[in-house]
C-alpha positions as CSV (number, residue, x, y, z in Angstrom):
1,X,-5.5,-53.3,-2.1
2,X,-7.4,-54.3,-4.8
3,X,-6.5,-52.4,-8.7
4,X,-9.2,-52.0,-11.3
5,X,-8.9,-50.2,-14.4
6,X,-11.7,-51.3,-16.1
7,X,-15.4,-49.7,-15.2
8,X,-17.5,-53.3,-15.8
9,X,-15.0,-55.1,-13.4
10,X,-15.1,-52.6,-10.6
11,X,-18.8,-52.8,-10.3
12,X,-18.4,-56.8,-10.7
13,X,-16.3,-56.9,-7.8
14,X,-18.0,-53.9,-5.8
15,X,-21.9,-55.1,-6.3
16,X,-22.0,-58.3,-4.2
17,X,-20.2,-56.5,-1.7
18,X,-23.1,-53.9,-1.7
19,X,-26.0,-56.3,-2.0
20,X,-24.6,-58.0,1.1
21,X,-24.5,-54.9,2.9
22,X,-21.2,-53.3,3.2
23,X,-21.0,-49.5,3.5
24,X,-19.0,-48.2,0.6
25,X,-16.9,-44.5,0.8
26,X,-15.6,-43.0,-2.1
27,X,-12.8,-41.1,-2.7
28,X,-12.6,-38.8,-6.0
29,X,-8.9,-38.0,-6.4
30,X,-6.7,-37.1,-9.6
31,X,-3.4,-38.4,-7.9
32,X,-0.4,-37.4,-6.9
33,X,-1.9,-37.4,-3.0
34,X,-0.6,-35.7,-0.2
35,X,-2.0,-35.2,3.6
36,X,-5.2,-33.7,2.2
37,X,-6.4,-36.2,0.5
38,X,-5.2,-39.1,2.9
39,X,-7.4,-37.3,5.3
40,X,-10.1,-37.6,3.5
41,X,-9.4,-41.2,3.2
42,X,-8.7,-42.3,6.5
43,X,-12.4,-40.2,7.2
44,X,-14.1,-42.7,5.0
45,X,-12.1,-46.0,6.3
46,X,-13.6,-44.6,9.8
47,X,-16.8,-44.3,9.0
48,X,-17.3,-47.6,5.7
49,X,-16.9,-50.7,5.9
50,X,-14.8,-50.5,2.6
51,X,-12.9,-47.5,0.7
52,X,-12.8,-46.9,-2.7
53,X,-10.5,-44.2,-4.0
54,X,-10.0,-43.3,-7.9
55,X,-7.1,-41.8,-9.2
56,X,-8.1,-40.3,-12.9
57,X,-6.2,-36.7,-14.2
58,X,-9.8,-35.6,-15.7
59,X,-8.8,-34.4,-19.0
60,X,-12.4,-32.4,-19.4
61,X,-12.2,-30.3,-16.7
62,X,-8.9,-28.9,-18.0
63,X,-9.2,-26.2,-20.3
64,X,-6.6,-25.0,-23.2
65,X,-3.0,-24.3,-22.1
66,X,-3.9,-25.5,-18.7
67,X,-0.9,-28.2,-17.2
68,X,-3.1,-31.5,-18.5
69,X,0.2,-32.7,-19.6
70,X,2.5,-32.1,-17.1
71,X,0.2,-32.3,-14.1
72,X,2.1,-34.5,-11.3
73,X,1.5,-38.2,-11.5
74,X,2.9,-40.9,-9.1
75,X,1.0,-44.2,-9.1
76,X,3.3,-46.2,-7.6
77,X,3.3,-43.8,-4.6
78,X,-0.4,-43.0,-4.4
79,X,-1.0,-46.8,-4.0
80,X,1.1,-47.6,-1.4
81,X,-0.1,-43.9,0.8
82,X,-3.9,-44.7,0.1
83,X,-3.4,-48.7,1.0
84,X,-1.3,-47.5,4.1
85,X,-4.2,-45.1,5.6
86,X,-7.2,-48.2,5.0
87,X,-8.2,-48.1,1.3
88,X,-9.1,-51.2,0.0
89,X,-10.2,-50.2,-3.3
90,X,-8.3,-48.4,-6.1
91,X,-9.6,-47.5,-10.0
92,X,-7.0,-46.0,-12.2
93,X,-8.8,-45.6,-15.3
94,X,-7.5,-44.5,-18.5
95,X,-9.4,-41.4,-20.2
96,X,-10.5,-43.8,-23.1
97,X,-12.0,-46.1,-20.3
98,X,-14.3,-43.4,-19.2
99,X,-15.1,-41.0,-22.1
100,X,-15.7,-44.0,-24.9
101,X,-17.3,-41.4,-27.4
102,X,-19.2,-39.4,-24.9
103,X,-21.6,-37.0,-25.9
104,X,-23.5,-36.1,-22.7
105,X,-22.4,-34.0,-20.1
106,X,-23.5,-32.8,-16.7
107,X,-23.7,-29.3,-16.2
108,X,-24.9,-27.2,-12.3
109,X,-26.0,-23.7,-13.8
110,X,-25.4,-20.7,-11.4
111,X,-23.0,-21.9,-9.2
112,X,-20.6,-22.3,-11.5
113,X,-20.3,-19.1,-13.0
114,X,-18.8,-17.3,-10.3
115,X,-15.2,-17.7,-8.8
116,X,-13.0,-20.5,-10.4
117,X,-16.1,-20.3,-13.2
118,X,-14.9,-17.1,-14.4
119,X,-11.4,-17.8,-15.5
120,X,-11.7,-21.4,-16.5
121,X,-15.1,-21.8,-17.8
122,X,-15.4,-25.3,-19.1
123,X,-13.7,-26.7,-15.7
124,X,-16.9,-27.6,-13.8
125,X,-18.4,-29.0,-16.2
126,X,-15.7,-31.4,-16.6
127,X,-15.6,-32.0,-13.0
128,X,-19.6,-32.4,-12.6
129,X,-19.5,-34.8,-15.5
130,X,-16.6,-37.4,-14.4
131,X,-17.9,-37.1,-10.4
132,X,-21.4,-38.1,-12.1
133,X,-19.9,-41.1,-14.0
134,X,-18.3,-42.1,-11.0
135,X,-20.7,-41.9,-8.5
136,X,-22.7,-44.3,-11.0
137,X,-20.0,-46.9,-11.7
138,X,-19.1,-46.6,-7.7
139,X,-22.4,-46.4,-6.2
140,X,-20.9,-45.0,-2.9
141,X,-22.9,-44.7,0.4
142,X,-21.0,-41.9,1.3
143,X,-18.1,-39.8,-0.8
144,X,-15.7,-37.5,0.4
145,X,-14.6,-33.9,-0.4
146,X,-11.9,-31.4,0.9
147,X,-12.9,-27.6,1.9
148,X,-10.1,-26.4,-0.2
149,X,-12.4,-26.5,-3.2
150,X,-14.7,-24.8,-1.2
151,X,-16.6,-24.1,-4.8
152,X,-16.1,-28.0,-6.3
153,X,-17.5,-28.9,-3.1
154,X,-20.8,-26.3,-3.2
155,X,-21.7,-27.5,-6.8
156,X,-21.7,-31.2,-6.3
157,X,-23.9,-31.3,-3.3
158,X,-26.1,-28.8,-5.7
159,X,-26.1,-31.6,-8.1
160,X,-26.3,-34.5,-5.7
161,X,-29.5,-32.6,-4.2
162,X,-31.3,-31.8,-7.5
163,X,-30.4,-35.3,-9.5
164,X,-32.0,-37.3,-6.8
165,X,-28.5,-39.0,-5.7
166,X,-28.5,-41.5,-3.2
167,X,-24.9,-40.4,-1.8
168,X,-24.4,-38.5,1.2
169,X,-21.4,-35.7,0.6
170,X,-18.9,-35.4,3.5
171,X,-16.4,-32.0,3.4
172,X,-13.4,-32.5,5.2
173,X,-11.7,-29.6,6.4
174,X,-8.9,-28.3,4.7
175,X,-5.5,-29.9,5.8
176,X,-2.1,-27.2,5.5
177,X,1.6,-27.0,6.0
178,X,3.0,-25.8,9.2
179,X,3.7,-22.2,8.0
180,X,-0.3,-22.7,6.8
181,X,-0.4,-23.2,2.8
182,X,-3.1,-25.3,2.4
183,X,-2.0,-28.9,0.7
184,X,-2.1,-29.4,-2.9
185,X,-0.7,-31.4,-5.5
186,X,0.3,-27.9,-7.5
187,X,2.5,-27.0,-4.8
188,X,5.1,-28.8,-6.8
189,X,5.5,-25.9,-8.8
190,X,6.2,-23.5,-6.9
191,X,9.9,-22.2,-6.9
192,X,11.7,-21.3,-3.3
193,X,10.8,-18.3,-3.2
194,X,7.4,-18.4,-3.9
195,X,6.4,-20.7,-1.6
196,X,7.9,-18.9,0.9
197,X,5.7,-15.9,-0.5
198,X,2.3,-18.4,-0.5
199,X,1.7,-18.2,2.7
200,X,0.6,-14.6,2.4
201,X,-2.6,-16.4,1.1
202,X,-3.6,-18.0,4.3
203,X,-2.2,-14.9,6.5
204,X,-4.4,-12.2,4.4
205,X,-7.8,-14.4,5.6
206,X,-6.9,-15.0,9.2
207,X,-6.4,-10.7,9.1
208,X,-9.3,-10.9,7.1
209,X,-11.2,-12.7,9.6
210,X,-9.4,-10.8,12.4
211,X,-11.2,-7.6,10.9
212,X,-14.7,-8.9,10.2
213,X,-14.3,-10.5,14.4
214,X,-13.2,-6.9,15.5
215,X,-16.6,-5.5,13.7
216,X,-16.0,-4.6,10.3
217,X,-18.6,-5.7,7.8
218,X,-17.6,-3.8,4.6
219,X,-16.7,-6.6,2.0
220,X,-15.5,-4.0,-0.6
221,X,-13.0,-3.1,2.2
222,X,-12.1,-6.5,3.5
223,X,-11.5,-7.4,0.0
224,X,-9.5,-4.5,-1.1
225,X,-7.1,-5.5,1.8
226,X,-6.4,-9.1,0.9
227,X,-5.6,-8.1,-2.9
228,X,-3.1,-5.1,-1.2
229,X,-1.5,-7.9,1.2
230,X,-0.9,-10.4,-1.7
231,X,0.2,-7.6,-4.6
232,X,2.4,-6.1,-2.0
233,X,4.1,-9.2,-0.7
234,X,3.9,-11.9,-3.9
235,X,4.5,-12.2,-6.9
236,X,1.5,-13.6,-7.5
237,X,-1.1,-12.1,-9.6
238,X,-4.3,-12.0,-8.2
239,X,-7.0,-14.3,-10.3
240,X,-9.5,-13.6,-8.0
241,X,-10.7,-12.7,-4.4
242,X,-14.3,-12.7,-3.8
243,X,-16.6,-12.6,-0.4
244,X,-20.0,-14.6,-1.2
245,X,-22.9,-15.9,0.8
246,X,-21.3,-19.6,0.9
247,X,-25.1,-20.9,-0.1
248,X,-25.4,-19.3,-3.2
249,X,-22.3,-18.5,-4.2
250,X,-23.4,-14.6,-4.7
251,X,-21.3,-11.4,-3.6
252,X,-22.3,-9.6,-1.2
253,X,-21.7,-6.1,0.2
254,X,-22.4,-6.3,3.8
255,X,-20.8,-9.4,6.1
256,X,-23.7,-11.4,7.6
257,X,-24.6,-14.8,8.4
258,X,-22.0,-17.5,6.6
259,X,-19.9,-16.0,4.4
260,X,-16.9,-17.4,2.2
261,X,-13.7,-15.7,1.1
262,X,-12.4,-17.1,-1.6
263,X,-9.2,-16.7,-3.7
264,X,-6.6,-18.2,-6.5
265,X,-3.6,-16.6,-7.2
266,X,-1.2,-17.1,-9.8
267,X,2.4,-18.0,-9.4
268,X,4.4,-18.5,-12.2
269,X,3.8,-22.1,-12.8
270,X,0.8,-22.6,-9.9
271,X,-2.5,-21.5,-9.8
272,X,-2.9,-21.8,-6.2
273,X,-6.9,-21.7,-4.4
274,X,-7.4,-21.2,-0.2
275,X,-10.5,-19.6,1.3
276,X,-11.9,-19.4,5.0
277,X,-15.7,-19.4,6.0
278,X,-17.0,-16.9,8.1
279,X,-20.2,-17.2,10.5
């Protein structure tokens, strides 16, 4: 696998390799990977002719006494599991590298105010921003996303559609644990006993869905029951659990055509995400 760090030599060594025309995926990642994101990887050696992943902890779409700091980093590690699965490409930039006194951002209005939006307000903005710059110092064919981030994943094909970008958006369905947690690098942080209790997450939609397949189509009532299952059985505290129309992102009252339940609940050191579509 070939290392850059440095945005003018990655497109030196990726733009010949583009004019003569090889297929290039992308891979956004912020490290520390795990089977979710090596999925998405070995999705994009499958269907490229070279992978690129990137492995950048985003400071911007952190937001004030969020774990910046002391988010989980293993570089050594995500090397050796991204080379192992096909990639051939790897940038690792430093934050300097990519915000050398930026003053432009990239903002998706709407979509972004709902869910995740609400409690951390700057974070899309920081993610729609760096994906941008990416996408630009990549030039990817093709990039690859997880379901996980059901939301992430809504507002950058939003901005992919309305900025004219020629990269087509893959989402990867989510990847999980046995006992069905979905994967994420935050899962580090969760003490014995509550990852024990995060599971509840993934059990409260399957009852969820369970219900809606069984003919109830109140989402005030659907909803209500998720928050009782996890308050009841975690020690989490509920950030947020919404049922939207999964185009636009807005609640709804009545269950009908595709529909996305969404959640994050807070562990003590975790903020952990998980959602299920419904059609």
């Amino acid at each position: 696998m070939k290392i850059f760090r440095k945005i003018k030599e990655l497109k030196t060594h990726l733009r010949p390799l583009q004019y003569s025309g090889k297929q290039i995926g992308f891979v956004p990642t912020m490290g520390y990977l795990h089977r979710g994101h090596l999925s998405l990887i070995e999705a994009s050696v499958k269907e490229n002719d070279i992978t690129v992943i990137s492995i950048f902890v985003n400071p911007t779409q952190f937001g004030p006494n969020e774990d910046l700091a002391s988010y989980p980093r293993d570089e050594k590690r995500d090397i050796e599991l991204a080379e192992e699965v096909g990639a051939k490409v790897a940038f690792i930039p430093t934050p300097e590298e990519m915000y050398d006194n930026a003053l432009t951002t990239v903002k998706v209005e709407h979509l972004t105010q709902q869910l995740c939006g609400l409690s951390r307000p700057t974070h899309f903005d920081g993610v729609t921003t760096v994906v941008t710059k990416l996408f630009n110092i990549v030039h990817p064919d093709q990039a690859y996303f997880g379901e996980k981030d059901a939301q992430q994943a809504i507002v950058i094909e939003k901005m992919v559609k309305d900025l004219d970008m020629d990269v087509t958006i893959n989402v990867c369905p989510i990847v999980r644990e046995e006992d069905g947690l979905a994967m994420s690098s935050r899962n580090v942080y969760l003490s014995e006993q509550e990852r024990k209790e995060a599971t509840m997450l993934r059990k409260s939609l399957l009852e969820a869905k369970e219900q809606i397949d069984g003919g109830e189509r109140d989402a005030l009532l659907i909803k209500r029951n998720i928050i009782d299952r996890i308050n009841n059985n975690t020690s989490g505290e509920v950030d947020y659990v919404e049922i939207l129309n999964k185009e636009t992102l807005e609640p709804i009252e009545r269950i009908e055509g595709k529909t996305l339940i969404a959640m994050a609940v807070k562990f003590s050191k975790a903020r952990l995400i998980d959602n299920i579509l419904i059609e």
